[in-house]
N, C-alpha and C positions, 0 to 999 in steps of 0.2 A: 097542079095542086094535088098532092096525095089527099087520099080518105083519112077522116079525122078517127081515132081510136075511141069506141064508143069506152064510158067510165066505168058500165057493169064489165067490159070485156077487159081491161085494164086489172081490172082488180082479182080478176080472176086470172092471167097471169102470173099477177106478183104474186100470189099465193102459191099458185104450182110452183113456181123457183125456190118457195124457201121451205116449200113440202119435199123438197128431191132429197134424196138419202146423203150423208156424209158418210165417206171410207172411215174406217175406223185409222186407217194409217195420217191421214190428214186431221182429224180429231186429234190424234194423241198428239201430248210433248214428245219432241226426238228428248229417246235416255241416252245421257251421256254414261260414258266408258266409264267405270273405275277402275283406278289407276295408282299400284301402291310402288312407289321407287327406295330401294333398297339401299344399304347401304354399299356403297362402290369398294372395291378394293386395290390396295395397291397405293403409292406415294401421291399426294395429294389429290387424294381421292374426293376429300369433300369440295373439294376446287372444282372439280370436272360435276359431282352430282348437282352442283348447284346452279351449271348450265343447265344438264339437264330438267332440272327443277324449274328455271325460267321458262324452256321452251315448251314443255307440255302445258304450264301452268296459264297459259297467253292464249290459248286452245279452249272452245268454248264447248266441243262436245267431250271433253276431259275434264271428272273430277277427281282432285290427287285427294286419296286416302292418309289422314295427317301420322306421325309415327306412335302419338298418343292414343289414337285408335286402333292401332295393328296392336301395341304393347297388349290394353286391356284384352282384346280380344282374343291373342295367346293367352293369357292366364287363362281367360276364363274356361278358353280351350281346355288349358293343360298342355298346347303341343307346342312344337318350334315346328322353324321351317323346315330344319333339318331331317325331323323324326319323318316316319312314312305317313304320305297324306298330307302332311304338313300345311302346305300351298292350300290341297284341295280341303283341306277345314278350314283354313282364313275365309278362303275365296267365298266358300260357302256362307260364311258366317256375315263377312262385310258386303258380301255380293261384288266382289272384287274380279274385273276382268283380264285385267291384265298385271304382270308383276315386270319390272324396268330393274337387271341386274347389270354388271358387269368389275371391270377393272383398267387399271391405270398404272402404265409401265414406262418405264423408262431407258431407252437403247443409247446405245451411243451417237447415233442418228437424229435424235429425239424425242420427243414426248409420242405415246399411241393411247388411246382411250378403245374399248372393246365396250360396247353397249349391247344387251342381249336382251330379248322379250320372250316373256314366258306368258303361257297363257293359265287360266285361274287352276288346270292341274299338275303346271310346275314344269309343263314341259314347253320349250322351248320352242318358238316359233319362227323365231329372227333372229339376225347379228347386222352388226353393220361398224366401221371405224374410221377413229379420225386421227391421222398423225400429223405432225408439224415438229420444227426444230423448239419451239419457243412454245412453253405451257400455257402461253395466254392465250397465243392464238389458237388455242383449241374452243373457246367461246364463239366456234363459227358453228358449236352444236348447238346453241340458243336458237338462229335458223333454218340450221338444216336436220336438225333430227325428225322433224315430223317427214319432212319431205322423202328420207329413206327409210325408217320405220313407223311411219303414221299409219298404213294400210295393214302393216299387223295386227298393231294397236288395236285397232278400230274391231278387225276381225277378232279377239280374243274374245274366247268366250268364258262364263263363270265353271267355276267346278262341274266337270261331268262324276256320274258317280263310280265309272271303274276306270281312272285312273291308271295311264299306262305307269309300269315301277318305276322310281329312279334311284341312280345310284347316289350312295353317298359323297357328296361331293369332299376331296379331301382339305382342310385346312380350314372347315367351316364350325367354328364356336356353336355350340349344344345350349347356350345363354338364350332365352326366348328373346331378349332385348339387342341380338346379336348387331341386328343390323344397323340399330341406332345410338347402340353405348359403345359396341368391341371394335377391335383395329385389325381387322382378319391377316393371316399370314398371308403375305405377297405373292404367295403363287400356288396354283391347286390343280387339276383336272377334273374337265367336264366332256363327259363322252356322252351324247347325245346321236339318236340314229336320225339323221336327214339331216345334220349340220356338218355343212361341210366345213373340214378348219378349223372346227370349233375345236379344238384338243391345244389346250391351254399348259407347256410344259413348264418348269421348273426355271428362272435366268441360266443356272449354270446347262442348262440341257440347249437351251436356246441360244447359247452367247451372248446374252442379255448384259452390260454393265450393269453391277450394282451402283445404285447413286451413292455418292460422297454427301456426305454433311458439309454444310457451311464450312468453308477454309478461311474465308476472311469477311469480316464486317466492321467498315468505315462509316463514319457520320461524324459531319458537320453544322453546327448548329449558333441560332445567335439571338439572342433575346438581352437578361437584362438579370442586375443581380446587386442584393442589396447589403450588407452590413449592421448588425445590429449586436452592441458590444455595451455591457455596462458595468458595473462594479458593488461588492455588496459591503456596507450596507450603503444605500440611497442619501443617507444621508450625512454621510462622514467627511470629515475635512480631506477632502485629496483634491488634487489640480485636474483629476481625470472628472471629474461632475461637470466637469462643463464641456466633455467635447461632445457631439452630438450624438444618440446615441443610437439614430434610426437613419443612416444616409442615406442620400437621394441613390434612385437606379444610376446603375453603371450601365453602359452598352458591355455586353458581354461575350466574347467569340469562343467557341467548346467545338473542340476535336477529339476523336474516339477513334482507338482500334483494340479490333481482337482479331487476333489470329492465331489459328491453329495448324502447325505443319504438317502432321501426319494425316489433314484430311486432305492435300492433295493429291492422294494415292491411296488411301482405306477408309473402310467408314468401321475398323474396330474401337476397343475402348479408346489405344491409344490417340486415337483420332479427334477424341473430344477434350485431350487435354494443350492448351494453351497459353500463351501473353495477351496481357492486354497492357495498355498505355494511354494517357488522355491527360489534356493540357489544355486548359483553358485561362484566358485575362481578360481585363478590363479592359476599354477602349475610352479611354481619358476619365480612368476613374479619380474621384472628387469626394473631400471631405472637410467640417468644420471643425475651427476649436475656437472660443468663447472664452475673451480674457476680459472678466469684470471689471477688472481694477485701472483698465484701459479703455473700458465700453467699446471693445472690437472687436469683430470677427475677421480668425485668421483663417484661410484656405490654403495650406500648402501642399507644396508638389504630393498626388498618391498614385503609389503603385499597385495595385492587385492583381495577383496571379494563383492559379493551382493546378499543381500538377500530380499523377501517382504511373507506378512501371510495377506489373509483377506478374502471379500464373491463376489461372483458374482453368475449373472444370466444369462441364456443365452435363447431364443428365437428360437424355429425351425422353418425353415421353408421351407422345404423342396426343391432345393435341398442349401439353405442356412439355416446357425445357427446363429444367432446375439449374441452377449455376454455384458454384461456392469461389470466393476471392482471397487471395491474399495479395496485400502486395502494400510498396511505402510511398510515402504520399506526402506533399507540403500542401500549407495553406498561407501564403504570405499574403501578407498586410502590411506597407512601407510607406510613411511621405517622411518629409524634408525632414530634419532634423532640428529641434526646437528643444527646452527641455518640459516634461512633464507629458507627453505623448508617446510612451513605447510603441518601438516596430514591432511585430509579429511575425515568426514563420514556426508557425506550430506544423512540427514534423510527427508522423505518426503511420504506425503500422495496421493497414485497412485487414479486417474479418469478416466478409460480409457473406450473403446468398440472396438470389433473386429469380422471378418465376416468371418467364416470360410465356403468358398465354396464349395462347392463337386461337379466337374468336370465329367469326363468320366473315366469307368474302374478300380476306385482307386483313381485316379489322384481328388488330390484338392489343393486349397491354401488356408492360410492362413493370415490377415492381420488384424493390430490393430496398434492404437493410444493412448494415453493418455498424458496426464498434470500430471504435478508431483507439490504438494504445498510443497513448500520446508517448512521446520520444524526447522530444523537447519543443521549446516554444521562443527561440530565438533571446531579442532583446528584455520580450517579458519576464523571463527568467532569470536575468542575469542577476550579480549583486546590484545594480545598481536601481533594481527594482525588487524582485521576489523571488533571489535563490532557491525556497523552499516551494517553489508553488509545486501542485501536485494535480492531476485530473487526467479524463481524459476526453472522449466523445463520442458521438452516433452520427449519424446519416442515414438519410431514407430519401426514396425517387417512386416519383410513380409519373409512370408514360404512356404514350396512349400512341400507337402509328398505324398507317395503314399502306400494304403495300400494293403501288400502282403494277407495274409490273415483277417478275421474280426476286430480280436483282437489285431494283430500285423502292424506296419506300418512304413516306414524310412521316414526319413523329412529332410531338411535341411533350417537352419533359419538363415537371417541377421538380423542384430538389432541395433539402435542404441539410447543411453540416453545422453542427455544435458542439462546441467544444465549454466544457465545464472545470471549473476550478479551486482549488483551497489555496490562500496568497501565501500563507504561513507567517511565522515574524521576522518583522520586517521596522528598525526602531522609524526610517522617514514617514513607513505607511501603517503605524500600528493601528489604526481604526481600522483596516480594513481585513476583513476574513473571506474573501468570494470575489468570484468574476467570473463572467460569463459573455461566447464570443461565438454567432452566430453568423451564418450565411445563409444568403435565403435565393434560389436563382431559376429561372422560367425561362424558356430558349425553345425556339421551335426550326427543326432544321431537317434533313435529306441523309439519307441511308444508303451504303451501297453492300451488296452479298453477291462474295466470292464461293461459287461450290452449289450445295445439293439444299436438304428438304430444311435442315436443321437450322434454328436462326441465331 
């Protein structure tokens, strides 16, 4: 049997244990690193920044410095990063230890990403890279960058106050917002002493290919597509008030190309000008007509289909693409032949433009407009309905995709074509003055891109 612990002797114990001194380094919170990442440069740069951005961001003793704090804090400066001191006044300011630059190149080999760490007075501490055939699989920096530059990281320290000089890096925008609004030129030098390698030359000095823009883009798609046709005025004697005037969804199939020749071999203007073509139909489309004087409804044979073939341009501009269309187009609309039911194939000459956005991570939208000059309109025109008709019409799309890898991407697009009209006179149809002939269609389908950055 041990001896029992007397309770004065007890308590005089637990006292001395909680009278012992604390280190001040176990007292304090470990400070985390700040941490500002730059804007990358070079062709999808902000692809590769946004690895970056994952993997520090997962990292508990790293806080990223957001770009709305760097902006203010240059104004209030007055400097950029570029001026002298630049770094070491942020750093100062935000208490900023480390700054995450670099670029993103493209060989013929493949994709290469260069990530460099500066420490809070701009100079350079690290480098480290990662190449692959395939841009995507450069997302192996989400786990591996701490692992080959984390120990710099952690070492940066904030602004010392004599700052070794640096030189002016070439190709670097004088805009205090450079790194989070500008699209810096593609290639620059950095001579830094104790970086080996670091001497970043020009493509043409390197044998770098330049990348090509998109040469060709496919999609396929298939949703659903509605019909909406009526006649003005509502309420005048014609045989067309009874046909329906909102039909049921069609299953709908829509094919797409654009392609451009000259970007198989350059990425000049001529490179971005092109064909495009697109054809889409109904898959057992269905429609009514309402004979009163019989109390029945007919359903006969419908065909619908639309097609257009012609040239456009398109405009990059990083991260938007501007486009301009022309090109001739049908819009048929056919069933069985009955009388009091004209066919349609309103032909007409497309004018359009559209701005294809590129968002965050993949994610972009797309939208476009155009006029359509009507050309003609098949049976609706004829004598035996409205010689004189006259109009023409609009179109508008907006699409939203997102791309899984380079080449591949899913989308989904709403759309809609109207076509507007004056009937003119007409002794069978004199009450009527107007008509109006609507398509309305929602389809979600798969992308494919042939070529470079451009989409």
């Amino acid at each position: 049997m041990g001896k029992r612990v007397k309770k004065s002797t007890f308590i005089l114990l637990l006292t001395a244990f909680f009278s012992l001194p604390v280190s001040p380094a176990a007292a304090e919170k470990p400070k985390k690193v700040r941490v500002v990442v730059e804007k990358l440069m070079g062709s999808k740069a902000d692809v590769v920044r946004q690895y970056v951005l994952f993997a520090l961001n997962k990292r508990r003793e790293v806080e990223l410095v957001s770009s709305k704090e760097v902006v203010a804090a240059l104004t209030r400066l007055d400097v950029t990063l570029e001026s002298e001191n630049g770094y070491l006044a942020l750093s100062r300011e935000l208490k900023v230890n480390a700054f995450i630059d670099g670029e993103v190149t493209r060989k013929a080999d493949g994709w290469r990403a260069s990530i460099w760490v500066r420490q809070g007075n701009g100079k350079f501490i690290a480098q480290n890279e990662w190449a692959d055939k395939k841009l995507r699989r450069l997302s192996s920096i989400k786990n591996t960058l701490w692992n080959r530059l984390g120990e710099a990281i952690v070492s940066a320290r904030v602004g010392e106050p004599e700052p070794e000089p640096l030189e002016q890096e070439a190709g670097r925008t004088t805009d205090r917002q450079a790194f989070v609004t500008a699209e810096p030129e593609p290639s620059r030098e950095v001579s830094e002493p104790g970086m080996p390698g670091d001497k970043l030359q020009s493509p043409a000095a390197t044998g770098e290919q330049r990348q090509q823009p998109t040469a060709l883009h496919a999609r396929i798609a298939l949703g659903a597509n509605w019909r909406n046709n009526s006649y003005e005025p509502d309420d005048a004697e014609q045989p067309f008030r009874y046909y329906n005037d909102f039909l049921q969804a069609t299953p709908w199939l829509a094919i797409q190309a654009k392609w451009f020749p000259a970007a198989h071999f350059s990425d000049e203007w001529f490179a971005h000008i092109g064909l495009t073509a697109d054809f889409a139909f109904g898959l057992g489309a269905s429609s009514e007509y309402e004979e009163p004087a019989a109390d029945e409804r007919i359903e006969p044979d419908t065909t619908s289909f639309a097609f257009s073939a012609g040239l456009l341009g398109r405009i990059p501009l990083n991260p938007v693409e501007l486009g301009l269309t022309l090109a001739y187009g049908q819009r048929v609309f056919k069933t069985s032949e009955f009388e009091g039911l004209p066919d349609v194939a309103h032909g007409f000459l497309r004018m359009g433009a559209n701005a294809d956005i590129s968002l965050v991570g993949g994610l972009g939208v797309d939208l476009a407009i155009a006029y359509l000059l009507r050309l003609d309109s098949g049976q609706l025109a004829s004598d035996q309905y409205f010689p004189e008709l006259s109009g023409g019409g609009v179109e508008a799309l907006i699409g939203v995709y997102y791309k899984i890898v380079d080449w591949l991407s899913i989308r989904a697009d709403w759309s809609v074509q109207y076509f507007f009209f004056k009937t003119g006179a007409n002794q069978a149809f004199e009450d009527l003055t107007g008509a109006d002939d609507g398509y309305y269609t929602a389809v979600v389908g798969v992308a494919y891109e042939l070529g470079g950055d451009s989409r």
